[in-house]
C-alpha positions as CSV (number, residue, x, y, z in Angstrom):
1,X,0.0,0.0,0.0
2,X,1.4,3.5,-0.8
3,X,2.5,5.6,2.4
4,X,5.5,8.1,2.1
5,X,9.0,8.4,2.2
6,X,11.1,10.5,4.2
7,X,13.5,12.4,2.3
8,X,13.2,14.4,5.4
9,X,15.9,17.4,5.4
10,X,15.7,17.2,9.6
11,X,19.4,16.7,10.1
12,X,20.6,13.0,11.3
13,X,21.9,13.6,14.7
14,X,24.6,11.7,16.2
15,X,24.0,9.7,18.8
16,X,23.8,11.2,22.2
17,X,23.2,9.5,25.8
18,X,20.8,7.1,25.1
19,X,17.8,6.9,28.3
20,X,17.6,4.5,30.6
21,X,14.6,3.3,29.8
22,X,15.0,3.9,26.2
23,X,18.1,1.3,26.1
24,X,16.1,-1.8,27.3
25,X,13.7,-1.7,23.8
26,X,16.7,-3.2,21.8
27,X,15.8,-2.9,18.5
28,X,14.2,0.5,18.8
29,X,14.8,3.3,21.0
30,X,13.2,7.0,21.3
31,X,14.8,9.8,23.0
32,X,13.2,13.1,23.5
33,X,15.7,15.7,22.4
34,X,16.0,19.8,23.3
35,X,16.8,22.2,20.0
36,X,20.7,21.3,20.1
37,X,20.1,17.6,20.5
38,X,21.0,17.1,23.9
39,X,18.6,14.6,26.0
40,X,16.0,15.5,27.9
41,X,16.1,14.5,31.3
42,X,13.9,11.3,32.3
43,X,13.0,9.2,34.9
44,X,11.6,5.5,34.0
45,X,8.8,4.0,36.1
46,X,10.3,1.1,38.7
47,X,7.8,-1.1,38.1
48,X,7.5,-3.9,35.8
49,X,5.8,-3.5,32.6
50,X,4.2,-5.7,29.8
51,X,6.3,-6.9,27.5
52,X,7.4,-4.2,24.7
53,X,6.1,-1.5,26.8
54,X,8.0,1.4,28.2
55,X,7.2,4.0,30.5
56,X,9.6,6.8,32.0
57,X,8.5,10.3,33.3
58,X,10.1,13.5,31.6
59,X,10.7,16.8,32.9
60,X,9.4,19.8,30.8
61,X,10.4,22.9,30.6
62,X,8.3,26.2,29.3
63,X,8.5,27.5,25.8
64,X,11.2,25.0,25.5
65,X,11.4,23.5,22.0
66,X,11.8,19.5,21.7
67,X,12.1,16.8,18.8
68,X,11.7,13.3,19.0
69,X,14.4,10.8,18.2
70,X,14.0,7.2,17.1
71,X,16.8,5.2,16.1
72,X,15.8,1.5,14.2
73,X,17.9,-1.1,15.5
74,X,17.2,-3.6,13.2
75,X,17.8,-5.0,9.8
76,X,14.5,-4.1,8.2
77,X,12.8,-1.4,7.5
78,X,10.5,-0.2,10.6
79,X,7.2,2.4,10.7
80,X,6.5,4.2,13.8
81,X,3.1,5.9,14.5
82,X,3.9,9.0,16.5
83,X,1.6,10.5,18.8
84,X,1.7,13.3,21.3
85,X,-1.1,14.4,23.4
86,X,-3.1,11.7,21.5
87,X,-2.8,13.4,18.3
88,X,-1.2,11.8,15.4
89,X,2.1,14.1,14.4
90,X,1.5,13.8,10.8
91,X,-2.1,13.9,10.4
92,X,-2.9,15.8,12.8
93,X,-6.2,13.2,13.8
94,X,-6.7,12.1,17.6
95,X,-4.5,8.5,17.5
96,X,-5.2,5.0,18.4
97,X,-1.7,3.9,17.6
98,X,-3.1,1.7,15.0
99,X,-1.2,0.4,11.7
100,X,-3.7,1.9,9.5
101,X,-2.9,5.5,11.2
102,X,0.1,7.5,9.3
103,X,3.3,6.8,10.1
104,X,6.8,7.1,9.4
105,X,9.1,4.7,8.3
106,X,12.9,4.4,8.8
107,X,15.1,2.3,7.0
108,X,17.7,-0.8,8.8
109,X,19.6,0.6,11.5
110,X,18.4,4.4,10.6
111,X,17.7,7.2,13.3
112,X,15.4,9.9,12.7
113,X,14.5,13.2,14.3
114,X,10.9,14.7,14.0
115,X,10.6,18.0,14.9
116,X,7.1,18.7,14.7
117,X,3.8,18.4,13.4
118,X,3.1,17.6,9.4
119,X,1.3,21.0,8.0
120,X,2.2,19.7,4.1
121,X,4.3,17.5,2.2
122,X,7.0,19.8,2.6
123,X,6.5,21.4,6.0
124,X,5.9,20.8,9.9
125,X,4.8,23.4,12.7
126,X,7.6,23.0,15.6
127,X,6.8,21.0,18.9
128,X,7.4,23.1,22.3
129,X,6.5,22.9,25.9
130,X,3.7,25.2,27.0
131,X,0.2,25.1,29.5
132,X,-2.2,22.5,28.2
133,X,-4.8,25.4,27.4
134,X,-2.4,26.4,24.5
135,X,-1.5,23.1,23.6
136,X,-2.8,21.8,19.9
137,X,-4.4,18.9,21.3
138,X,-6.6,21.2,23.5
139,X,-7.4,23.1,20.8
140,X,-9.6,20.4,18.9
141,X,-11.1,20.2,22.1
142,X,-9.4,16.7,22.8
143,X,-7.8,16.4,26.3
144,X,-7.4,12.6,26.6
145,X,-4.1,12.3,27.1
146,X,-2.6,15.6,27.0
147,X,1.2,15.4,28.3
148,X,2.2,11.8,26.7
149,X,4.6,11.3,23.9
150,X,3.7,7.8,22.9
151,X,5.5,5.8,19.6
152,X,4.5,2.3,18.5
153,X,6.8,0.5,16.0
154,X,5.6,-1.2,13.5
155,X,7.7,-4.2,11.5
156,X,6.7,-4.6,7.9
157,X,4.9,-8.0,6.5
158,X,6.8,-10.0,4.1
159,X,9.8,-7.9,3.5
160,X,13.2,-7.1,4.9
161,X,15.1,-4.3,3.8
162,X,18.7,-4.6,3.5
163,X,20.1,-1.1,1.8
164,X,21.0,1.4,4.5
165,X,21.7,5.1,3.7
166,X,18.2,5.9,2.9
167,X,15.8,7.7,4.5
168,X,11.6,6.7,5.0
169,X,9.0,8.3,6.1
170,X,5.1,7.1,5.6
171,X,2.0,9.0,5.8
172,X,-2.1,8.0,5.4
173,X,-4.9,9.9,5.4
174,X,-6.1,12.9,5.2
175,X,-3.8,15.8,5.1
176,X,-3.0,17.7,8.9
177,X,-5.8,19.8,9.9
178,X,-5.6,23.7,9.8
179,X,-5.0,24.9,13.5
180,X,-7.3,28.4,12.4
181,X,-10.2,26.7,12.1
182,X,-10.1,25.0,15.6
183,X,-12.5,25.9,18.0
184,X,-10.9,28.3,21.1
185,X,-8.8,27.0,23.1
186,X,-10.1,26.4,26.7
187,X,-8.2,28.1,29.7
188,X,-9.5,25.5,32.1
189,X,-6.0,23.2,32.1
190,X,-3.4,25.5,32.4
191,X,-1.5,23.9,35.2
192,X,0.0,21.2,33.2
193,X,1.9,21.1,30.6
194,X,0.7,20.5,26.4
195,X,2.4,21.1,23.3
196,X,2.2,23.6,21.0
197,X,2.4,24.5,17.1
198,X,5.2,26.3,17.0
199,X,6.8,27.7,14.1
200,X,7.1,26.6,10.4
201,X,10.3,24.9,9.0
202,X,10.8,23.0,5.8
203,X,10.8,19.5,5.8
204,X,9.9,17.4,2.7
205,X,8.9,14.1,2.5
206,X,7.4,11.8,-0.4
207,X,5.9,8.5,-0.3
208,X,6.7,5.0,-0.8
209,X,5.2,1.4,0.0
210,X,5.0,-0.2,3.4
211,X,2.6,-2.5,4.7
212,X,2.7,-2.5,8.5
213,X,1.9,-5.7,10.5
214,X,-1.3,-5.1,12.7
215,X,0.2,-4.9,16.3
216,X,3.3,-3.0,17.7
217,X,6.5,-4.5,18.8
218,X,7.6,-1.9,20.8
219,X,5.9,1.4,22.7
220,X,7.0,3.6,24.0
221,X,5.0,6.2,26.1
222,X,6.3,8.8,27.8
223,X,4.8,11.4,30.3
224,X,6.4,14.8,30.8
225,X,5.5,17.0,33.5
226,X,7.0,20.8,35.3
227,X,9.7,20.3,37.4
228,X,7.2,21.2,40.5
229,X,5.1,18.4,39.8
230,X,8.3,16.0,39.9
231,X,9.4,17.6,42.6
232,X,5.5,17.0,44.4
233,X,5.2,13.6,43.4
234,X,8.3,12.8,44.5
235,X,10.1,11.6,41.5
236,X,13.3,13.7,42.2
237,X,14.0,15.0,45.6
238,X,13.5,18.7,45.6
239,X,14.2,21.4,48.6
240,X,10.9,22.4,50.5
241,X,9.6,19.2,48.9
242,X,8.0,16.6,51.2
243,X,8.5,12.7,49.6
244,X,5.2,11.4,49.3
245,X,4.3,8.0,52.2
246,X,5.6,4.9,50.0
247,X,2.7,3.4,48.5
248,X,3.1,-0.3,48.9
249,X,1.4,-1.9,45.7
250,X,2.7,0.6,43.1
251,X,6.7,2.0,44.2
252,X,9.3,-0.9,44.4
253,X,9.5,-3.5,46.5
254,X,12.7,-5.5,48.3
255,X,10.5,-8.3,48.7
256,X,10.5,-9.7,45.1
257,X,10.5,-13.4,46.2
258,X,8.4,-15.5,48.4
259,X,9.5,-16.3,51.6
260,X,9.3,-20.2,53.8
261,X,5.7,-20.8,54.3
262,X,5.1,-20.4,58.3
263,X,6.2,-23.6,60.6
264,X,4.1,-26.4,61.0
265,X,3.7,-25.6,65.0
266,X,2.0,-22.8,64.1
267,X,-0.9,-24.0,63.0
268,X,-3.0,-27.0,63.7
269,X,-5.6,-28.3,61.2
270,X,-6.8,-25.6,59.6
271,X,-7.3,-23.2,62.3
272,X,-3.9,-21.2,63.4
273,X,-3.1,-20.7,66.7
């Protein structure tokens, strides 16, 4: 099926401190990225996951321009449906994830930065850090999951993809929606954080065939938050900041393993002592 190819001009960055959390994918990792390509700081979840599925806290910073990074590990070509507060970056559309939503692909062992969100072919409207109220998710009216960066990579049916050097990108669809003729934005979630449609750059792409298998290997899905609300929640220690009690079903717990069942003296028939 047709989708597009990324002859994106978005400069290949080289490879910085990978995250934590973003090292234990293996074939595919995603790295939120500030204006000059440095890291982002993040902070993954202690807990155990299901399989493929990665979560990690992020701080954000206002105004503060960001790209995401995704680097294919593998010997075959790869798509990746992009989503940020539930809104597909290329079309725009409120996102499911799914393999019939547009996506981009990247080549074996390729690593791609995406700067913002699809306007054209040939353009994208710069992600940055500001209050949900101004965020372009809020203004479709479409809260859902406002503050989560969330990628899903897809492997392709049938094919692997042995030249390197390329680039991919994919889109379906209808073209992104025009931000002018949203509705208002509403004032009513300004104490967390969204992202905005910033600025205009050039970046082309053009299409090219890809047929996506139906579920995900890998997702990521990332959550980033003000530094105060870190600091609250007790993700980082922070001065004049109280750590939250420990919560005993959902922090991390020494007591992994199962200890001796209780002695046999203790108990007599089925009634203890």
């Amino acid at each position: 099926m047709k989708k597009w190819r990324a002859g994106l001009v978005a400069m290949l960055m080289a490879l910085g401190p990978a995250a934590g959390w973003a090292q234990r994918s293996g074939d595919v990792e995603v790295e939120v990225v500030d204006q000059r390509g440095r890291v982002l700081a993040d902070y993954p979840l202690r807990r155990d996951e299901r399989p493929g599925i990665y979560k990690a806290y992020l701080e954000a910073r206002r105004n503060q321009r960001y790209s995401i990074r995704v680097r294919n590990r593998t010997d075959q070509r790869i798509g990746v449906v992009i989503a940020v507060d539930g809104r597909n970056i290329i079309s725009g559309a409120r996102s499911e994830l799914a393999p019939d939503e547009r996506m981009y692909v990247l080549g074996p062992r390729e690593q791609e930065t995406y700067e913002g969100w699809r306007s054209s072919k040939n353009r994208i409207n710069r992600f940055y850090f500001t209050e949900a109220g101004d965020a372009y998710a809020e203004s479709w009216g479409d809260s859902s999951a406002m503050g989560v960066i969330a990628v899903a990579a897809f492997r392709e049916v049938g094919r692997v993809w042995e030249r390197e050097g390329d680039r991919y990108s994919a889109q379906r669809g209808s073209r992104a929606p025009s931000p002018e003729a949203a509705p208002p934005a509403s004032a009513a979630r300004e104490s967390a954080p969204g992202t905005g449609y910033g600025e205009t750059e050039w970046s082309p792409s053009r299409q090219v065939d890809f047929a996506p298998e139906r579920r995900p290997f890998s997702q990521f899905f990332i959550k980033y938050v003000w530094r105060e609300t870190l600091c609250r929640q007790g993700v980082i220690d922070c001065e004049g900041y109280r750590r939250p009690p420990r919560n005993r079903f959902w922090d991390e717990r020494d007591d992994q393993f199962a200890p001796p069942p209780p002695r046999r003296e203790r108990y007599e028939g089925e009634k203890w002592r």
